[in-house]
C-alpha positions as CSV (number, residue, x, y, z in Angstrom):
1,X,-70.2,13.3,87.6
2,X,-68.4,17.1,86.4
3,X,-70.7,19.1,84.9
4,X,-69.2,20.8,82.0
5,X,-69.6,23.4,78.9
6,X,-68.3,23.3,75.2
7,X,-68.4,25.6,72.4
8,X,-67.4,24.7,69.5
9,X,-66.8,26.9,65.6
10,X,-67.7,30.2,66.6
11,X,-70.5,29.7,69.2
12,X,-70.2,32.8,71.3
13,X,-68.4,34.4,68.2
14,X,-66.0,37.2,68.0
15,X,-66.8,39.5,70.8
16,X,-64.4,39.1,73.2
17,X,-66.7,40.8,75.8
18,X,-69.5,38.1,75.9
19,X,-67.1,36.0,75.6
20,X,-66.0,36.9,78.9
21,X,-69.6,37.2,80.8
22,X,-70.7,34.1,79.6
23,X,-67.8,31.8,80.9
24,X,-67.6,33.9,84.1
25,X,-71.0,33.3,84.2
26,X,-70.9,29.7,83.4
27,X,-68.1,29.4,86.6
28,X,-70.7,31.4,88.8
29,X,-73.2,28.6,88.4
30,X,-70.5,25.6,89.4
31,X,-69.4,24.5,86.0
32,X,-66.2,22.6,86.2
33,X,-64.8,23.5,82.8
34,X,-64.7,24.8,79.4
35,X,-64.3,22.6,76.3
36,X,-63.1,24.0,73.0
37,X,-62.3,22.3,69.4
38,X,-59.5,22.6,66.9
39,X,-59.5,23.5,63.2
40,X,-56.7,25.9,62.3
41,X,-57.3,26.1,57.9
42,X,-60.2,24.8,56.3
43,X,-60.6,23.5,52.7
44,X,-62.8,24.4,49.9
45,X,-65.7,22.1,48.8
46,X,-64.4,21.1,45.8
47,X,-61.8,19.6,47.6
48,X,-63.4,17.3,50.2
49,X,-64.2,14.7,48.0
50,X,-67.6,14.1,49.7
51,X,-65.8,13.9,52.8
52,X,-67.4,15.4,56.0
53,X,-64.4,17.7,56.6
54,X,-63.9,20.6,58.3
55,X,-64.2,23.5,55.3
56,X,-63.5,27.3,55.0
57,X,-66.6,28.6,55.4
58,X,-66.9,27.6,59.2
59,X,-64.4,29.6,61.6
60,X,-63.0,28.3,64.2
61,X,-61.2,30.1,67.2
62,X,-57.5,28.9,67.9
63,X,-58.3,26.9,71.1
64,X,-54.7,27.6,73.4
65,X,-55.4,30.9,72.8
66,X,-59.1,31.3,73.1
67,X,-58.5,29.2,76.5
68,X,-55.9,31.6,77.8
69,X,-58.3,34.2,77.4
70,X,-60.6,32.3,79.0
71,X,-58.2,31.5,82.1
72,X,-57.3,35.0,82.3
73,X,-61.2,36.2,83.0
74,X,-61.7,32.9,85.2
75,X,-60.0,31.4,88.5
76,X,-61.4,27.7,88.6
77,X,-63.1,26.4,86.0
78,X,-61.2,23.8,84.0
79,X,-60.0,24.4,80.5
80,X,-60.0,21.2,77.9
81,X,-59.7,21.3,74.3
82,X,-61.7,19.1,72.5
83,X,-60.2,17.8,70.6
84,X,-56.6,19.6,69.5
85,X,-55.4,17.8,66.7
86,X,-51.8,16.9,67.4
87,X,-50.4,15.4,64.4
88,X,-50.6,18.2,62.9
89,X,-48.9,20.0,65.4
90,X,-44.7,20.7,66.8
91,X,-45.4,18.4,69.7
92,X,-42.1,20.4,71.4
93,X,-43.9,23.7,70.6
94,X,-47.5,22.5,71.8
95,X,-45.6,21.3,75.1
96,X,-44.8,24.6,75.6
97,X,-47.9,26.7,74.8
98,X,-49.6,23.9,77.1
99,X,-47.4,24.3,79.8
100,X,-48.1,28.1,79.6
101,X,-51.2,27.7,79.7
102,X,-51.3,25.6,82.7
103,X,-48.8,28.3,84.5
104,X,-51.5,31.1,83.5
105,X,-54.7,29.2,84.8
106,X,-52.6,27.6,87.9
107,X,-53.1,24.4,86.9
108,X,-56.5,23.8,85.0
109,X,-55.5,22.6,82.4
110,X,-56.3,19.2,80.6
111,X,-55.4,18.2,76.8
112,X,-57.8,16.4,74.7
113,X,-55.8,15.3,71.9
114,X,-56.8,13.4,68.6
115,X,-55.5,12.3,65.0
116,X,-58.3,14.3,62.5
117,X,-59.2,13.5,59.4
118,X,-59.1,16.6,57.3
119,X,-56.2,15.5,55.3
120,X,-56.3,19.1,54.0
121,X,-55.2,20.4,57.0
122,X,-52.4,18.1,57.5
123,X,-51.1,19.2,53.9
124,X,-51.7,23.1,55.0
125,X,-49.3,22.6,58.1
126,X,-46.8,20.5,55.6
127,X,-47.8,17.4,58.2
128,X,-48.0,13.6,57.0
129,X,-51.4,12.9,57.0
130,X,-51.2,9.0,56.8
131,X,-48.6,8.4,60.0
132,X,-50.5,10.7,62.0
133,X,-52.6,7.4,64.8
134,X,-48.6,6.1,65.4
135,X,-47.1,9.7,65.8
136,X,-49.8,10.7,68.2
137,X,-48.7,7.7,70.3
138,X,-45.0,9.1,70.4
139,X,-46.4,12.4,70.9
140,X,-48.0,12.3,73.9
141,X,-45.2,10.4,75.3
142,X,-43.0,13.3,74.4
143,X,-45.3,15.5,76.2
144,X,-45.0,14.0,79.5
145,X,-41.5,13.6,79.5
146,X,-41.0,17.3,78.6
147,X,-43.8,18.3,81.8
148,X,-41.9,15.9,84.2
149,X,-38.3,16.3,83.8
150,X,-36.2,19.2,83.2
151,X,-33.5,17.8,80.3
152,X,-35.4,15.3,78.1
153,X,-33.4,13.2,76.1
154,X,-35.7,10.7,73.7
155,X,-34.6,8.9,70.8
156,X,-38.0,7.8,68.6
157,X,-39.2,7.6,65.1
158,X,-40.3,11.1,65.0
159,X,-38.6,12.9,67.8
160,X,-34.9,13.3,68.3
161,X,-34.4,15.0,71.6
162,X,-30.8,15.4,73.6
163,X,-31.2,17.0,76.8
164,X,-33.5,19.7,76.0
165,X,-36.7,20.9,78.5
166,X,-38.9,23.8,79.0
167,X,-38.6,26.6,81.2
168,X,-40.8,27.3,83.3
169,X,-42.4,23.9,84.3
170,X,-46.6,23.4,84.4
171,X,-48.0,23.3,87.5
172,X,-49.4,20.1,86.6
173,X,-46.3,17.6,86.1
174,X,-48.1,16.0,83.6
175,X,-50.8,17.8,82.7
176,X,-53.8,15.1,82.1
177,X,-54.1,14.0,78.7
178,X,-57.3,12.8,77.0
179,X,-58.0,11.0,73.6
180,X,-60.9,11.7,71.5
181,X,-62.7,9.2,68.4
182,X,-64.3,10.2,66.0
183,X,-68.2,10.1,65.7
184,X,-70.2,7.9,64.3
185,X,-67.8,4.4,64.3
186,X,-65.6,2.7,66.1
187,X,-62.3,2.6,64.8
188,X,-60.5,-0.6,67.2
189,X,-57.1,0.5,66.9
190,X,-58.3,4.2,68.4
191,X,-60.1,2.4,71.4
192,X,-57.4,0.3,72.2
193,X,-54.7,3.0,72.1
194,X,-56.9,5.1,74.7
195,X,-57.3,2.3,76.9
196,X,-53.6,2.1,76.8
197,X,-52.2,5.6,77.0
198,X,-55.2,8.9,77.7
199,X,-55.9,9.4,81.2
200,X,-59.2,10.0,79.9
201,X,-61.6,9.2,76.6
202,X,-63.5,11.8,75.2
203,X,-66.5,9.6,73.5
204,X,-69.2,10.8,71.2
205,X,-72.0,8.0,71.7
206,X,-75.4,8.2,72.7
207,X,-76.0,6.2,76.1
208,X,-76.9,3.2,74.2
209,X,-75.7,-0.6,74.0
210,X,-72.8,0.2,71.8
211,X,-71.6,2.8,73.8
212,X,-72.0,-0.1,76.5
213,X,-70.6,-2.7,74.8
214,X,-67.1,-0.6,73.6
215,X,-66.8,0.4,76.9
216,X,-66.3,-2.9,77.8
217,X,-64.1,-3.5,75.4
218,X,-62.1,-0.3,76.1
219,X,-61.8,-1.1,80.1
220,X,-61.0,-4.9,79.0
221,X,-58.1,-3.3,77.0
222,X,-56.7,-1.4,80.1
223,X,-56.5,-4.3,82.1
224,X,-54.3,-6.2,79.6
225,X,-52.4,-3.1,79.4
226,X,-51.7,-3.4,83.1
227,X,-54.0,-0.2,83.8
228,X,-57.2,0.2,86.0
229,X,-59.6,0.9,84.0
230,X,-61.5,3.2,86.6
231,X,-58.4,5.5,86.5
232,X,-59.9,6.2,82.9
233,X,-61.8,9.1,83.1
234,X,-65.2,9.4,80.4
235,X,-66.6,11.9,78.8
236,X,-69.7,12.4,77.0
237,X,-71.4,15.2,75.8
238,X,-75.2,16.2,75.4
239,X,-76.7,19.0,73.1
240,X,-79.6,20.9,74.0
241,X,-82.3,22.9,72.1
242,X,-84.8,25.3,73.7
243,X,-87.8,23.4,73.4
244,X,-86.7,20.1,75.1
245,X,-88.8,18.4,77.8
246,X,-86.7,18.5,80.9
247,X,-87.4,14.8,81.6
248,X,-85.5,13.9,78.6
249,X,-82.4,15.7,79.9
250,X,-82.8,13.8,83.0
251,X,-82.9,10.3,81.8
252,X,-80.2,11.1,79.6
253,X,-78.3,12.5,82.4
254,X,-79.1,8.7,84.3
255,X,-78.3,6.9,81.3
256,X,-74.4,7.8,81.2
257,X,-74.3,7.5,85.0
258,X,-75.2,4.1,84.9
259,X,-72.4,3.7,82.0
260,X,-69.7,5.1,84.2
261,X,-69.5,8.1,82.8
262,X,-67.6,10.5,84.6
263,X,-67.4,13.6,83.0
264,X,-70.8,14.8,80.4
265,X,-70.6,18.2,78.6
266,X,-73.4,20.2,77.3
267,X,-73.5,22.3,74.4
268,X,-76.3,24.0,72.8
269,X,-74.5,24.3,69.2
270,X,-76.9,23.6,66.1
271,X,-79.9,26.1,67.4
272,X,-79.3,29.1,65.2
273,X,-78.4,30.8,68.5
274,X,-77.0,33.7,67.2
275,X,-76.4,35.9,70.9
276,X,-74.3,34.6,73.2
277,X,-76.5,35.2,76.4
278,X,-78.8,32.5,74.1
279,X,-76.1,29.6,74.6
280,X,-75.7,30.8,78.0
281,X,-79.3,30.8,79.1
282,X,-79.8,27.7,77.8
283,X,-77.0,26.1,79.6
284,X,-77.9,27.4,82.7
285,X,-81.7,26.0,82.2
286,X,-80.5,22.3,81.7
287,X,-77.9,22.7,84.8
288,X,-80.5,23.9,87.2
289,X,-82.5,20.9,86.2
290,X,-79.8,18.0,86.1
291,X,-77.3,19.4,89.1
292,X,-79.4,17.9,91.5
293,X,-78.6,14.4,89.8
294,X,-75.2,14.7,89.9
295,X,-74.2,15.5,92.9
Protein backbone atom coordinates (compact mmCIF):
# COMPACT_ATOMS: atom_id res chain seq x y z
CA UNK A 1 0.00 0.00 0.00
CA UNK A 2 1.67 3.88 -1.08
CA UNK A 3 1.67 6.00 1.53
CA UNK A 4 0.65 9.30 0.50
CA UNK A 5 -0.07 13.28 1.48
CA UNK A 6 -2.89 15.76 0.43
CA UNK A 7 -3.49 19.25 1.08
CA UNK A 8 -6.23 20.59 0.10
CA UNK A 9 -7.73 24.84 0.10
CA UNK A 10 -4.94 26.55 1.38
CA UNK A 11 -3.41 24.10 3.91
CA UNK A 12 0.21 25.11 4.05
CA UNK A 13 -1.02 28.61 2.67
CA UNK A 14 0.79 31.18 0.73
CA UNK A 15 4.35 30.89 1.72
CA UNK A 16 6.01 29.46 -0.90
CA UNK A 17 8.96 28.71 1.53
CA UNK A 18 7.12 26.17 3.87
CA UNK A 19 5.75 25.14 1.22
CA UNK A 20 8.87 23.90 0.08
CA UNK A 21 10.29 22.28 3.51
CA UNK A 22 7.29 20.60 4.18
CA UNK A 23 6.96 18.48 0.90
CA UNK A 24 10.75 18.04 0.87
CA UNK A 25 10.32 16.98 4.14
CA UNK A 26 7.38 14.81 3.52
CA UNK A 27 9.77 12.95 0.46
CA UNK A 28 12.58 12.69 3.21
CA UNK A 29 10.32 10.38 5.28
CA UNK A 30 9.26 7.96 2.13
CA UNK A 31 6.04 9.50 1.07
CA UNK A 32 5.15 8.50 -2.41
CA UNK A 33 3.28 11.52 -3.45
CA UNK A 34 1.55 14.72 -3.10
CA UNK A 35 -2.22 15.19 -3.72
CA UNK A 36 -3.84 18.53 -4.44
CA UNK A 37 -7.62 19.69 -5.31
CA UNK A 38 -9.09 21.99 -7.86
CA UNK A 39 -11.33 25.07 -7.53
CA UNK A 40 -10.34 27.87 -9.83
CA UNK A 41 -13.58 30.79 -8.94
CA UNK A 42 -15.77 30.36 -6.17
CA UNK A 43 -19.39 31.62 -5.78
CA UNK A 44 -21.11 33.82 -3.29
CA UNK A 45 -23.56 32.34 -0.74
CA UNK A 46 -26.43 33.65 -2.01
CA UNK A 47 -25.88 31.78 -4.91
CA UNK A 48 -25.49 28.25 -3.81
CA UNK A 49 -28.84 27.57 -3.33
CA UNK A 50 -28.18 25.41 -0.18
CA UNK A 51 -25.81 23.60 -2.16
CA UNK A 52 -22.54 22.42 -0.52
CA UNK A 53 -20.41 24.17 -3.16
CA UNK A 54 -17.22 25.40 -3.34
CA UNK A 55 -17.64 29.45 -2.41
CA UNK A 56 -15.38 32.54 -2.52
CA UNK A 57 -14.35 32.78 0.76
CA UNK A 58 -12.16 29.55 0.64
CA UNK A 59 -8.88 29.85 -1.63
CA UNK A 60 -7.71 27.44 -3.35
CA UNK A 61 -4.16 27.06 -5.06
CA UNK A 62 -4.25 26.36 -8.95
CA UNK A 63 -3.14 22.65 -8.66
CA UNK A 64 -0.70 22.25 -12.19
CA UNK A 65 0.92 25.04 -10.96
CA UNK A 66 1.29 24.54 -7.27
CA UNK A 67 2.47 20.84 -8.40
CA UNK A 68 5.13 22.21 -10.64
CA UNK A 69 6.42 24.09 -7.85
CA UNK A 70 6.28 21.27 -5.99
CA UNK A 71 8.24 18.96 -8.66
CA UNK A 72 10.66 21.61 -9.01
CA UNK A 73 11.78 21.43 -5.07
CA UNK A 74 11.37 17.53 -5.23
CA UNK A 75 12.90 14.51 -7.33
CA UNK A 76 10.56 11.44 -6.55
CA UNK A 77 7.63 11.93 -4.88
CA UNK A 78 4.56 11.59 -7.03
CA UNK A 79 2.33 14.48 -7.90
CA UNK A 80 -1.71 13.70 -8.22
CA UNK A 81 -4.35 16.24 -8.33
CA UNK A 82 -7.30 15.39 -6.58
CA UNK A 83 -9.44 15.86 -8.10
CA UNK A 84 -8.97 18.53 -11.39
CA UNK A 85 -12.17 19.13 -12.62
CA UNK A 86 -12.01 18.55 -16.38
CA UNK A 87 -15.18 19.66 -17.83
CA UNK A 88 -14.52 22.64 -17.08
CA UNK A 89 -11.35 22.63 -18.60
CA UNK A 90 -9.69 22.93 -22.74
CA UNK A 91 -8.89 19.25 -22.59
CA UNK A 92 -6.12 20.16 -25.65
CA UNK A 93 -4.76 22.79 -23.28
CA UNK A 94 -4.78 20.62 -20.04
CA UNK A 95 -2.96 17.85 -22.27
CA UNK A 96 -0.41 20.20 -22.58
CA UNK A 97 0.21 21.75 -19.14
CA UNK A 98 0.05 17.92 -18.00
CA UNK A 99 2.43 16.81 -20.31
CA UNK A 100 4.73 19.71 -19.02
CA UNK A 101 4.35 18.80 -16.00
CA UNK A 102 5.30 15.32 -16.47
CA UNK A 103 8.55 16.50 -18.61
CA UNK A 104 9.45 18.86 -15.39
CA UNK A 105 8.99 16.05 -12.66
CA UNK A 106 10.49 13.24 -15.11
CA UNK A 107 7.58 11.36 -15.08
CA UNK A 108 5.63 11.66 -11.74
CA UNK A 109 2.85 12.59 -12.72
CA UNK A 110 -0.80 11.07 -12.32
CA UNK A 111 -4.25 12.91 -13.20
CA UNK A 112 -7.08 12.55 -10.96
CA UNK A 113 -9.89 13.86 -12.99
CA UNK A 114 -13.67 14.45 -12.03
CA UNK A 115 -17.00 16.16 -13.28
CA UNK A 116 -17.81 18.80 -10.04
CA UNK A 117 -20.74 20.10 -9.12
CA UNK A 118 -20.30 23.75 -8.56
CA UNK A 119 -22.38 24.74 -11.50
CA UNK A 120 -21.01 28.23 -10.83
CA UNK A 121 -17.87 27.40 -11.81
CA UNK A 122 -18.79 25.76 -15.01
CA UNK A 123 -20.78 29.10 -15.89
CA UNK A 124 -17.45 31.25 -14.77
CA UNK A 125 -15.28 29.25 -17.38
CA UNK A 126 -18.42 29.68 -20.01
CA UNK A 127 -18.45 25.55 -19.72
CA UNK A 128 -21.86 23.47 -20.03
CA UNK A 129 -22.55 22.38 -16.71
CA UNK A 130 -25.20 19.64 -17.59
CA UNK A 131 -22.91 17.54 -20.37
CA UNK A 132 -20.03 17.68 -18.30
CA UNK A 133 -20.19 13.07 -16.87
CA UNK A 134 -20.34 12.35 -21.02
CA UNK A 135 -17.65 14.97 -21.99
CA UNK A 136 -15.30 13.79 -19.35
CA UNK A 137 -15.57 10.32 -21.06
CA UNK A 138 -14.43 11.92 -24.50
CA UNK A 139 -11.96 13.78 -22.62
CA UNK A 140 -9.89 11.55 -21.25
CA UNK A 141 -9.87 9.68 -24.36
CA UNK A 142 -8.48 12.77 -26.02
CA UNK A 143 -5.86 12.89 -23.49
CA UNK A 144 -4.31 9.62 -24.27
CA UNK A 145 -4.36 9.87 -27.76
CA UNK A 146 -2.62 13.35 -27.61
CA UNK A 147 0.25 11.59 -24.89
CA UNK A 148 0.70 8.56 -27.24
CA UNK A 149 0.78 9.64 -30.72
CA UNK A 150 2.34 12.57 -32.39
CA UNK A 151 -0.62 13.76 -35.02
CA UNK A 152 -4.03 13.08 -33.46
CA UNK A 153 -6.84 13.10 -35.58
CA UNK A 154 -10.37 12.42 -33.62
CA UNK A 155 -13.63 13.11 -34.74
CA UNK A 156 -16.21 13.16 -31.51
CA UNK A 157 -19.12 15.13 -30.06
CA UNK A 158 -16.95 17.64 -28.41
CA UNK A 159 -13.58 17.39 -29.99
CA UNK A 160 -12.74 18.02 -33.64
CA UNK A 161 -9.07 17.22 -34.07
CA UNK A 162 -7.11 16.80 -37.65
CA UNK A 163 -3.67 15.81 -37.20
CA UNK A 164 -2.72 17.99 -34.47
CA UNK A 165 -0.17 16.76 -31.32
CA UNK A 166 2.03 18.26 -28.72
CA UNK A 167 5.44 19.03 -28.71
CA UNK A 168 7.45 17.82 -26.53
CA UNK A 169 5.92 14.43 -25.60
CA UNK A 170 5.42 13.29 -21.55
CA UNK A 171 7.58 11.00 -20.37
CA UNK A 172 4.83 8.97 -19.40
CA UNK A 173 2.95 7.87 -22.85
CA UNK A 174 -0.08 7.99 -21.16
CA UNK A 175 0.25 9.54 -18.13
CA UNK A 176 -2.07 7.45 -15.51
CA UNK A 177 -5.43 8.82 -15.25
CA UNK A 178 -7.69 8.46 -12.11
CA UNK A 179 -11.47 9.27 -11.51
CA UNK A 180 -12.78 10.68 -8.42
CA UNK A 181 -16.85 10.49 -6.83
CA UNK A 182 -18.14 12.53 -4.96
CA UNK A 183 -18.60 12.02 -1.15
CA UNK A 184 -21.26 10.97 0.61
CA UNK A 185 -23.38 8.74 -2.34
CA UNK A 186 -22.91 6.68 -4.84
CA UNK A 187 -23.82 7.88 -8.06
CA UNK A 188 -23.97 4.23 -10.51
CA UNK A 189 -23.26 5.82 -13.62
CA UNK A 190 -19.82 7.42 -11.97
CA UNK A 191 -18.78 3.85 -10.70
CA UNK A 192 -19.40 2.19 -13.70
CA UNK A 193 -17.59 4.70 -15.91
CA UNK A 194 -14.42 4.25 -13.57
CA UNK A 195 -14.47 0.70 -13.79
CA UNK A 196 -14.56 1.18 -17.47
CA UNK A 197 -12.03 3.94 -18.30
CA UNK A 198 -9.53 5.40 -14.91
CA UNK A 199 -6.56 3.46 -14.27
CA UNK A 200 -7.41 4.21 -10.85
CA UNK A 201 -10.53 5.37 -8.41
CA UNK A 202 -10.06 7.93 -6.11
CA UNK A 203 -12.90 6.96 -3.35
CA UNK A 204 -14.07 8.83 -0.35
CA UNK A 205 -15.57 5.99 1.91
CA UNK A 206 -14.94 4.94 5.20
CA UNK A 207 -13.64 1.22 5.29
CA UNK A 208 -17.11 0.08 5.88
CA UNK A 209 -19.66 -2.47 4.09
CA UNK A 210 -20.62 -0.01 1.51
CA UNK A 211 -17.34 0.83 0.62
CA UNK A 212 -17.21 -3.17 0.41
CA UNK A 213 -20.09 -3.80 -1.31
CA UNK A 214 -19.41 -0.88 -4.35
CA UNK A 215 -16.28 -2.19 -4.66
CA UNK A 216 -17.66 -5.21 -5.73
CA UNK A 217 -19.83 -3.70 -7.84
CA UNK A 218 -17.04 -1.50 -9.39
CA UNK A 219 -14.53 -4.59 -10.10
CA UNK A 220 -17.85 -6.62 -11.35
CA UNK A 221 -18.11 -3.67 -13.91
CA UNK A 222 -14.41 -4.02 -15.13
CA UNK A 223 -14.76 -7.50 -15.88
CA UNK A 224 -17.81 -6.89 -18.17
CA UNK A 225 -15.80 -4.20 -19.60
CA UNK A 226 -13.17 -6.68 -20.52
CA UNK A 227 -10.73 -5.12 -17.85
CA UNK A 228 -8.95 -6.72 -14.77
CA UNK A 229 -10.19 -5.34 -12.12
CA UNK A 230 -6.83 -5.58 -10.05
CA UNK A 231 -5.25 -3.30 -12.82
CA UNK A 232 -7.59 -0.62 -10.99
CA UNK A 233 -5.68 1.03 -8.64
CA UNK A 234 -7.73 2.45 -5.10
CA UNK A 235 -7.35 5.20 -3.25
CA UNK A 236 -8.65 6.26 -0.01
CA UNK A 237 -7.81 8.77 2.19
CA UNK A 238 -7.67 9.20 6.08
CA UNK A 239 -7.71 12.63 8.21
CA UNK A 240 -5.94 12.92 11.23
CA UNK A 241 -6.18 15.28 14.36
CA UNK A 242 -3.58 15.62 17.12
CA UNK A 243 -5.26 13.94 19.80
CA UNK A 244 -6.04 10.50 18.11
CA UNK A 245 -5.13 7.22 19.68
CA UNK A 246 -2.61 5.61 17.53
CA UNK A 247 -4.58 2.28 17.52
CA UNK A 248 -7.32 3.83 15.68
CA UNK A 249 -4.96 4.86 12.88
CA UNK A 250 -3.81 1.37 12.78
CA UNK A 251 -7.05 -0.45 12.43
CA UNK A 252 -8.05 1.89 9.96
CA UNK A 253 -4.94 1.45 8.22
CA UNK A 254 -5.99 -2.71 8.30
CA UNK A 255 -9.37 -2.05 7.38
CA UNK A 256 -8.64 -0.64 3.72
CA UNK A 257 -5.95 -3.33 3.26
CA UNK A 258 -8.30 -5.92 3.64
CA UNK A 259 -10.55 -3.95 0.98
CA UNK A 260 -7.89 -3.88 -1.57
CA UNK A 261 -6.99 -0.65 -1.22
CA UNK A 262 -3.91 0.23 -2.82
CA UNK A 263 -3.14 3.65 -2.41
CA UNK A 264 -4.53 5.62 1.28
CA UNK A 265 -3.69 9.39 1.68
CA UNK A 266 -3.54 11.27 4.84
CA UNK A 267 -4.40 14.75 5.47
CA UNK A 268 -4.64 16.60 8.52
CA UNK A 269 -7.15 19.43 7.10
CA UNK A 270 -10.08 20.51 9.50
CA UNK A 271 -7.63 21.13 12.78
CA UNK A 272 -7.30 24.85 12.77
CA UNK A 273 -3.64 24.06 11.97
CA UNK A 274 -2.70 27.35 11.11
CA UNK A 275 1.52 26.66 10.62
CA UNK A 276 2.65 24.55 8.22
CA UNK A 277 5.30 22.63 10.30
CA UNK A 278 1.69 21.64 12.26
CA UNK A 279 0.26 19.61 9.17
CA UNK A 280 3.76 18.38 8.73
CA UNK A 281 4.33 17.08 12.22
CA UNK A 282 1.37 15.54 12.32
CA UNK A 283 1.81 13.65 9.22
CA UNK A 284 4.94 12.51 10.12
CA UNK A 285 3.45 11.17 13.66
CA UNK A 286 0.83 8.90 11.87
CA UNK A 287 3.48 7.61 9.24
CA UNK A 288 5.98 6.59 11.87
CA UNK A 289 3.22 4.61 13.44
CA UNK A 290 1.40 2.97 10.31
CA UNK A 291 4.72 2.44 7.84
CA UNK A 292 5.45 -0.56 9.57
CA UNK A 293 1.95 -1.96 8.29
CA UNK A 294 2.38 -1.22 5.02
CA UNK A 295 5.27 -2.47 3.96
Amino acid sequence: MELGAAFGNLDLGTDFGAIRDVVQALEEHGFASISTNDHVVGGHPDRARGEKVHLHDTGVHEPLVLLSFIGAVTTTIGLCTSILLLPQRQTTLVAKQVAELDLLSKGRVRLGVGVGRNWMEYEALGEDFTTRGARIEEQVAVLRRYWTEELVTFEGRWHHLDRVGLNPMPVQRPIPIWMGSFFGGVVERVIERIARLADGWTAQFPPDDAFAATLERLRGYARAAGRDPEAIGIESAVRVRPGDDPQRWLDTVEAYRRLGVTHLKVTAAGNGLTDPAQHLALLLRWKGVVSPTTA
